[in-house]
N, C-alpha and C positions, 0 to 999 in steps of 0.2 A: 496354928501360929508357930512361930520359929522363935528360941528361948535366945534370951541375950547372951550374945559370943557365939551362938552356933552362925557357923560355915553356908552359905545359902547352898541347897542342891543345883549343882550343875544339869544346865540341857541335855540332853542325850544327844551329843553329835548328830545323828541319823535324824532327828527333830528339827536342829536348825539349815541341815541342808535340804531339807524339804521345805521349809518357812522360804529358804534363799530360793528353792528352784521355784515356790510358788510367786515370787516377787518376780521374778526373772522374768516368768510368763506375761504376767500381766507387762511389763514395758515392752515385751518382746508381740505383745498382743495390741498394744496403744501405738507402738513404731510401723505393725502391721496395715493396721487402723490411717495411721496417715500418710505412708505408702500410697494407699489404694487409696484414703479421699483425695490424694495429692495429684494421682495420676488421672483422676476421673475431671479432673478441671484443666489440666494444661495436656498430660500427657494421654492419649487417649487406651495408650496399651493396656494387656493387663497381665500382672506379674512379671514387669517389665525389668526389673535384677534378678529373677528366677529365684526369691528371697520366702517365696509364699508354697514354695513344695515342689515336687515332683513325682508324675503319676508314676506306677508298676514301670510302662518302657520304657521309664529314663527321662521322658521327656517331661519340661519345666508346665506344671497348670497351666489351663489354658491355652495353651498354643498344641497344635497338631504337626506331626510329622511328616516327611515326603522322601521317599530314595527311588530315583529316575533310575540309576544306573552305583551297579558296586553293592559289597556288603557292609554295613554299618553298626557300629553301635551308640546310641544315646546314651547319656545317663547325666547325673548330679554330679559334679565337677570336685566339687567337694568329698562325696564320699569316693570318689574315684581315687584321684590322687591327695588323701589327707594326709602330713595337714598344709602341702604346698600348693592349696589350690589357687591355679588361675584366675583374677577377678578383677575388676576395676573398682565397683561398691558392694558392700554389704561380703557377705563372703561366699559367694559360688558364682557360677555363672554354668550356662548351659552347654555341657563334652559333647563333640561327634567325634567319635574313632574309629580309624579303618587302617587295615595294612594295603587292603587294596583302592583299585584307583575308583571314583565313585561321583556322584552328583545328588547332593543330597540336602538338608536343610530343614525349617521348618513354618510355619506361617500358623498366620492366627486373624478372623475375618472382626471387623470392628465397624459395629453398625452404629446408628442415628448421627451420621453425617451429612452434608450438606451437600445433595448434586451440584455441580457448578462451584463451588467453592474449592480451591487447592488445599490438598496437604502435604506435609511434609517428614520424614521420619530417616532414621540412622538407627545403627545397631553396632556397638563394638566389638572387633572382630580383633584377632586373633589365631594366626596358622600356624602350624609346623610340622612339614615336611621331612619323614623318615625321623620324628625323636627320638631318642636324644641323638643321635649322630648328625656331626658336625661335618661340610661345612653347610652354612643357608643355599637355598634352592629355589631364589625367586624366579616365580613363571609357572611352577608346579601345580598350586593350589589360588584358583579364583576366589573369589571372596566379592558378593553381592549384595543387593537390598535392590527388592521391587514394590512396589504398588500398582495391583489388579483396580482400578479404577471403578470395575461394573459388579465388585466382590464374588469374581468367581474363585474357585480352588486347583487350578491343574496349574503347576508352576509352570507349563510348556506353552499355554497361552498366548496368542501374538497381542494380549489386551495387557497384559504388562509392561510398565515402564520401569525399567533395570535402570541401576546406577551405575556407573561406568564401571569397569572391575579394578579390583585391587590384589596385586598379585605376587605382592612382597611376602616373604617368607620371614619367618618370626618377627621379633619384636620389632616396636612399640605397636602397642594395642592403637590399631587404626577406626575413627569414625569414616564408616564410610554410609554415603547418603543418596536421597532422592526424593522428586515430589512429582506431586499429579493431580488432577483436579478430578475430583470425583465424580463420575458419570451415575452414580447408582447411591440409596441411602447407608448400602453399608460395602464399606472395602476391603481390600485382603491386603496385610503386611509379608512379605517373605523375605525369609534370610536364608542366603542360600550360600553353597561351597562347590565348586567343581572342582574337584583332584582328579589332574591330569594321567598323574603314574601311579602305579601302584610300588607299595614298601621294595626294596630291595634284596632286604635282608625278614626274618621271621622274627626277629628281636626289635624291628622298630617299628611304629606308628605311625599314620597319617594322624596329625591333631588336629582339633578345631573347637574356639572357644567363640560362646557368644556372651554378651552383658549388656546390660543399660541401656535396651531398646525402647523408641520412642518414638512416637507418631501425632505430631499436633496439626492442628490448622495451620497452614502458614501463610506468611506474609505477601501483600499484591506490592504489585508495578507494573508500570506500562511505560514503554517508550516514544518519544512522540518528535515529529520532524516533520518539516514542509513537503507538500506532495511535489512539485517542482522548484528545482532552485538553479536560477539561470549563473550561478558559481557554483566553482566544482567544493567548494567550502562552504560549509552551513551548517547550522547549529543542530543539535540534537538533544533533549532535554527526555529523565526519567525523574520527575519532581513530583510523581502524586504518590507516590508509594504510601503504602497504610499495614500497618501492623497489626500481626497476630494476636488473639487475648494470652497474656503473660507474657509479655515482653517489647522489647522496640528493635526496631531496626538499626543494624549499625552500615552495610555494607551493600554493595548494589556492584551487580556483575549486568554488561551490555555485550551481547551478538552483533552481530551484521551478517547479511549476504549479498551479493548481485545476481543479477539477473542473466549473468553467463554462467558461471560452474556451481550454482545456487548449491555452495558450502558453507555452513554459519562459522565464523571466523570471532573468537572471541578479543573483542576491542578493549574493553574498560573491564581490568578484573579484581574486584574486591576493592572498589574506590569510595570514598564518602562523600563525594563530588556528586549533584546530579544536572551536569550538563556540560558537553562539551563538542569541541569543534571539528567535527569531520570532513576529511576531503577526498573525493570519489574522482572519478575518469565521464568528463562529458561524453555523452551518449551510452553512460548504464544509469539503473534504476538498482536501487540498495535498498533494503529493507532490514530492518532491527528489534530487536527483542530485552528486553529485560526483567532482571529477577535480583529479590531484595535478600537481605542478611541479616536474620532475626540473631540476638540472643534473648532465650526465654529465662527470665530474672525470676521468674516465677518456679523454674524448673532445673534447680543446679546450674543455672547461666549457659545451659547449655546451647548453642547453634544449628541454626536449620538456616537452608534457602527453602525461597519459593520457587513454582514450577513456569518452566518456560511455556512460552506461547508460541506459536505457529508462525508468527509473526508480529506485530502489535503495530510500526507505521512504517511508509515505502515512502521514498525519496526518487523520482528522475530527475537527474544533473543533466543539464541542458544549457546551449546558450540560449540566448534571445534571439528566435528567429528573425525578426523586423521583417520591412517588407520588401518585394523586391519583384521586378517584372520590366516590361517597357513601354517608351516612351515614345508613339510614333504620333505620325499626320493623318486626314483625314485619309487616307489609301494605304496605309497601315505600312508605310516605307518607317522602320528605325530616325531616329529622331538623334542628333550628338550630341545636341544645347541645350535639353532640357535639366533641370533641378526640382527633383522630387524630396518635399520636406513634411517630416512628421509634426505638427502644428503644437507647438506649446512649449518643445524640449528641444529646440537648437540643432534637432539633428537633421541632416539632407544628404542627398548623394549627387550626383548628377550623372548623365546616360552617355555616356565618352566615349564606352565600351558597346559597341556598335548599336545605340540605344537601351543596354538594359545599365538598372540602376540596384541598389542592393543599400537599405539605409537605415540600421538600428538604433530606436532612441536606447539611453539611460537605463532604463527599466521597463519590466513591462507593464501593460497596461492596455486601456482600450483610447483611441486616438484615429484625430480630423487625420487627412492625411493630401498635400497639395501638389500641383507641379505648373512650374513655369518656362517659359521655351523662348527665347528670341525671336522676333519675328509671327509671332500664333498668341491666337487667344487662350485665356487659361480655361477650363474647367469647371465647374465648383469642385469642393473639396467631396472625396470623398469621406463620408464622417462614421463614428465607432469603430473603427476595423480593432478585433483584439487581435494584439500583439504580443503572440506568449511563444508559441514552438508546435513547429516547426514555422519556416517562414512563410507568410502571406503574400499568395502573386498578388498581385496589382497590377495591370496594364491601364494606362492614360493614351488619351485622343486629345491630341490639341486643335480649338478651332483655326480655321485660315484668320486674320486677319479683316478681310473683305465677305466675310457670311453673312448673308443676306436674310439669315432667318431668324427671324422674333421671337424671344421666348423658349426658343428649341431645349432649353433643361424644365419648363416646366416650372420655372420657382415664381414666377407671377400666375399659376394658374392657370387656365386657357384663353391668358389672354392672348391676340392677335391669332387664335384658335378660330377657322371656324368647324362646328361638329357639323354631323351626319348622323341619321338615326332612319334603321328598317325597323322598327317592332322591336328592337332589341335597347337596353339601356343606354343614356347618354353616354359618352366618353366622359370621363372626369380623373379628375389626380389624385396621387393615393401619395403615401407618406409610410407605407409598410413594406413596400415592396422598390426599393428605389435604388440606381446606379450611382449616384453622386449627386451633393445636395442634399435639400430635404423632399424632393415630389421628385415623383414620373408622372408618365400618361398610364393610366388603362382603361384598356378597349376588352369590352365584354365581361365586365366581373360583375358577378350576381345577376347575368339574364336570366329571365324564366322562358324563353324563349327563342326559337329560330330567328335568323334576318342578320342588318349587317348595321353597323355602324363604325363610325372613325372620324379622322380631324382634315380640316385641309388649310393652307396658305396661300395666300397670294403674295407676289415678288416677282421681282426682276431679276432677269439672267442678266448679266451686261458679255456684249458682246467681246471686251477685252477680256473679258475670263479666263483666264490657261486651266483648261480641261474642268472645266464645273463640275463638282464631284457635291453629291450628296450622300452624308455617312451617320449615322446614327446607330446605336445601341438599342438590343430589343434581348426580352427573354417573354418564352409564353411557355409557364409550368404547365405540366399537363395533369386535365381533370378529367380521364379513366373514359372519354366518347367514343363516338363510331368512327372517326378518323377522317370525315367530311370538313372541318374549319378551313377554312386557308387566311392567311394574312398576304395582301396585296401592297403594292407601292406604287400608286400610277403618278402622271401630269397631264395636266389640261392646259394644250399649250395650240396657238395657232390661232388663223382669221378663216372659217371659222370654229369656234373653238374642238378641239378633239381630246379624245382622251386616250392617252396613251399608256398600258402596261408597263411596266418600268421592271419589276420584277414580281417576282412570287416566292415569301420568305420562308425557309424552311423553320422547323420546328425546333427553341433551342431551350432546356428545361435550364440554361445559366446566363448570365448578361453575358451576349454575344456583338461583337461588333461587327458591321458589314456595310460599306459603300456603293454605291453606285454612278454611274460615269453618264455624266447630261451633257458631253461635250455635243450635241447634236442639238440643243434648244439653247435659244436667248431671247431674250426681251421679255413679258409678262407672261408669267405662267401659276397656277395651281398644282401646287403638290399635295399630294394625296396619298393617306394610310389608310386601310381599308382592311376591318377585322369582318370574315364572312362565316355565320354560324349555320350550318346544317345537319340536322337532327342533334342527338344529343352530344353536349357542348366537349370539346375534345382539348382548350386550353384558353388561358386569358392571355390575352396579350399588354406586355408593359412595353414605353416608350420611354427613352431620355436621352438629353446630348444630341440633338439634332444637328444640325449644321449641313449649309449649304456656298461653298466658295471654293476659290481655285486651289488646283492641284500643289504640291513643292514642287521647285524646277519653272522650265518652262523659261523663256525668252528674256533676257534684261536689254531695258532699252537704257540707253545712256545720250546724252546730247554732249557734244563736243564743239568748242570753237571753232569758228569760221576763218583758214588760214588766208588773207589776203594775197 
C-alpha cells in the first residue's frame, strides 16, 4: 500500500509505449479485419491498398509479378521513398522502378465467379517519366488494366480484354478501367505499365505507382430498338439496366455502328437518360450496344462501368417498299387507265407510266390489294400481300369487258365447271395456294395415282369478237417426278365435234400469266384444261383468272347521219 502524501510511482516510459504499440495492433488488426471482410463482399481483390504487407520481392501479398521486357524493380512504396510516399489510401501503394525502358506489372487470379456474368475493375495509377526531372513526357509510359476472362496467366494473351491506355505523365492519380464477362469460375486481374524509353540520364527513374485496386461484379444493360424502321428516325431505348450488389446505377454510355465501316461510334455518353432518338441513312442497318455506371456505396462510392456486348439490337432503316408492277390486258399490252389501290388506307397509284404503277400505303402492314381500268373488268382483289421492304411486284390482268367465261376466278367453286377424271383425283378448289381472291383450281393434288384429269366449259365464241384471246394464270410447284406430267389447253369446237390442241403449258414453279389466240373459232365450243400424270407425279397444277373475250384495239364502228 502507498502511505498518505506519497508520490504515486511513475510508469516506466518503455511500459507505456508498449501498452500504446499493443493498442495500436489491435485497431491496426480490427482495420485489417475489415478491409478484407469489406473487400470479400463488394470488392473481390485481395490486399487491394497493398495495406496488408509485402512479400521478400517487393511485391504487395497476394498478387504476382510479370516483366515481358526491361529491368525492374518492385518494392513497398513506403519503405522506398519514406516518409513521401505516393498513395491515394491507407499509406503505401505498390513501386515499379526502372531507368530502363520495360513492360511490366502485376496480376493476381480471383476465383468463385460467375461464368457468364460481367465484371468490372480499376486500379489507380500513377507515372513518371525520368523523376525528378522536369518537364512531363506524356506518350512515354502506357498505363493499363485487363481482365483474362478464362483466368489464365501470360499477360501477352490474345484472351485479354485491355483498357484503353492511359498515357499522361505525372499527376493526378488516374482511375483507369475495364470489364469483361467471365468465361471461366475464376479470372485474372492485371495492371500493367509499358515504358516506352528508357531514363536518359543515371540519376533518374522510370516510376510507377499502383493503389486501390478493385474488381466487383458489375452492372447489365442492354439496348433495344426496332428491327426495321421505315423512318430514317427511330427510337432506341436501354431501360432494363440492373445493378451490381453494393450499389446502383447512375450513368449509361450507348454505341452504334453500320453496316458499312462496322466502327462503334460512341452516341450517348455518360447520360441518365435511357432512351432516345436516332436517325440513320435509309438503306443501312445500325446496330447498338450499351453499358451502365455503377457507383458502389458499398465501396468508397467508388465507379465501375459494365462490359460491352458484341452487339445487343440491329436496326435496318428502310422506306416502305409498297407495291408496284403492271397493269396490262388479256395479251399482256401495258395498260394507261388502270388504278391500282391498297384497300383500307386511301392509297392508289395509277399506270400512266406506260402501265406500271408504284403505290405505298401509310404504313406497313399485310393488305387486300385492287385495281380498276376503264373499259375492262376488275379482278378480285389480290388479298394479304405484306408490305414491308423491299417492294412487292404485283402484275394485274384486266378481264375484256365481253368474257364469256363463268366463274373463271374460282370464287363460286366449280360452278359452271364441268370436271374430268382418269383414275386420278377430282379437280377441286383450294384456298392455300391462290392468285387473287379467296380459291383457284387445282388439278392433281394428292393423286395416288397415274391418269389425267381437268375442267371444261362450254360458251360461245360470237363471231364479232376482235381476236378471242383466252388468257389465264396457272402455276404448277414441282413435286421432285420423272418429268412425264404435261398440262394441256384444248377446244372442242365444230359440226362434228373435234378437239383441238390449243397448246401445251410449260412448267412455272410462280403464278405465271399466259394467253392464247382463238381468233380461228366462233360459235359454241368447249374449252379445256387437261392435267396428264405419268408415272410419278412431277407437279400440281393450279388455275385462276380465266377469261375468255376480245383482244384491246381492233375496229370501232361508229354510225353517222344520213346527209340528204
Amino acid at each position: 500500500m502507498r502511505s498518505q502524501g506519497e508520490e504515486p510511482k511513475s510508469v516506466p516510459l518503455s511500459l507505456r509505449a508498449v501498452q500504446l504499440l499493443a493498442a495500436l495492433l489491435v485497431v491496426a488488426s480490427l482495420l485489417l479485419l475489415t478491409r478484407s471482410a469489406g473487400s470479400s463482399g463488394v470488392n473481390l481483390t485481395r490486399n487491394w491498398g497493398f495495406e496488408e504487407g509485402f512479400k521478400p520481392n517487393g511485391v504487395g501479398l497476394e498478387w504476382q509479378p510479370f516483366v515481358l521486357t526491361g529491368n525492374v524493380t518492385f518494392a513497398d512504396t513506403i519503405e522506398y521513398f519514406w516518409p513521401g510516399a505516393e498513395h491515394t489510401e491507407g499509406d503505401t501503394s505498390q513501386l515499379i522502378i526502372s531507368k530502363t525502358a520495360f513492360a511490366a506489372g502485376i496480376y493476381q487470379r480471383i476465383g468463385s465467379v460467375t461464368p457468364g456474368v460481367p465484371y468490372a475493375a480499376k486500379a489507380a495509377m500513377l507515372t513518371f517519366f525520368e523523376s525528378p526531372a522536369p518537364p512531363t513526357n506524356h506518350g512515354s509510359m502506357q498505363k493499363l488494366v485487363g481482365i483474362d476472362p478464362y483466368g489464365g496467366t501470360d499477360p501477352n494473351s490474345p484472351n485479354i480484354v485491355w483498357s484503353p491506355i492511359d498515357d499522361h505523365d505525372e499527376g493526378p492519380w488516374v482511375d483507369v478501367r475495364v470489364a469483361a464477362v467471365a468465361r471461366s469460375s475464376t479470372i485474372t486481374l492485371f495492371v500493367r505499365v509499358n515504358c516506352l524509353e528508357p531514363a536518359s540520364d543515371p540519376s533518374l527513374d522510370n516510376q510507377v505507382f499502383i493503389d486501390a485496386v478493385m474488381l466487383a461484379q458489375a452492372p447489365t444493360v442492354s439496348a433495344s430498338s426496332p428491327p426495321i424502321s421505315y423512318s430514317p428516325t427511330f427510337l432506341v431505348s436501354w431501360d432494363n439496366g440492373q445493378a451490381a450488389p453494393g450499389g446502383s446505377i447512375v450513368k449509361y454510355d450507348v454505341q452504334y455502328k453500320n453496316d458499312v465501316d462496322h466502327t462503334w461510334v460512341l452516341w450517348q455518353d455518360k447520360t441518365a437518360t435511357t432512351s432516345a432518338s436516332f436517325t440513320g441513312v435509309v438503306g443501312r442497318t445500325y446496330t447498338f450496344r450499351a453499358r451502365a455506371h455503377q457507383r458502389y456505396s458499398d465501396w468508397h462510392n467508388i465507379r465501375l462501368f459494365g462490359a460491352w456486348s458484341d452487339g445487343d439490337t440491329s436496326t435496318r432503316v428502310t422506306a416502305i417498299g409498297g407495291v408496284e408492277g403492271y397493269v396490262r390486258d388479256n395479251r399482256d399490252i401495258p395498260m394507261l387507265g388502270g388504278t391500282v389501290t391498297i384497300c383500307g388506307t386511301g392509297a392508289s397509284a395509277d399506270s400512266s407510266d406506260g402501265g406500271r404503277y408504284h403505290v405505298v400505303p401509310p404504313q406497313h402492314g399485310t393488305y387486300d390489294v385492287s385495281v380498276i381500268c376503264d373499259g375492262y373488268r376488275s379482278p378480285p382483289e389480290v388479298c394479304d400481300v405484306d408490305v414491308y421492304e423491299p417492294a412487292v411486284e404485283l402484275d394485274f390482268t384486266a378481264y375484256p369487258r365481253d368474257d364469256v367465261i363463268s366463274n373463271g376466278d374460282f370464287e363460286d367453286e366449280l360452278d359452271d365447271w364441268e370436271t374430268m377424271v382418269g383414275s386420278m383425283v377430282v379437280p377441286t378448289v383450294v384456298t392455300d395456294v391462290v392468285r387473287s381472291g379467296g380459291y383457284s383450281l387445282a388439278l392433281g393434288k394428292e393423286s395416288p395415282m397415274s391418269g389425267y384429269c381437268g375442267v371444261t366449259q362450254t360458251l360461245n365464241i360470237r363471231a364479232t369478237m376482235y381476236m378471242p384471246t383466252l388468257s389465264f394464270w396457272y402455276r404448277t410447284p414441282s413435286t421432285g417426278g420423272d418429268g412425264e406430267d404435261s398440262l394441256e389447253v384444248g377446244i372442242y369446237h365444230g359440226d362434228p365435234w373435234t378437239y383441238h390442241v390449243l397448246s401445251t403449258i410449260e412448267p412455272s414453279q410462280q403464278w405465271t400469266h399466259t394467253y392464247l389466240d382463238l381468233s380461228s373459232y366462233t360459235g359454241t365450243a368447249w374449252i379445256s384444261f387437261n392435267y396428264r400424270r405419268e408415272g410419278s407425279q412431277d407437279f400440281i397444277v393450279y388455275l385462276d383468272e380465266v377469261s375468255l373475250g376480245r383482244a384491246s384495239g381492233g375496229p370501232l364502228k361508229t354510225y353517222l347521219p344520213l346527209v340528204p
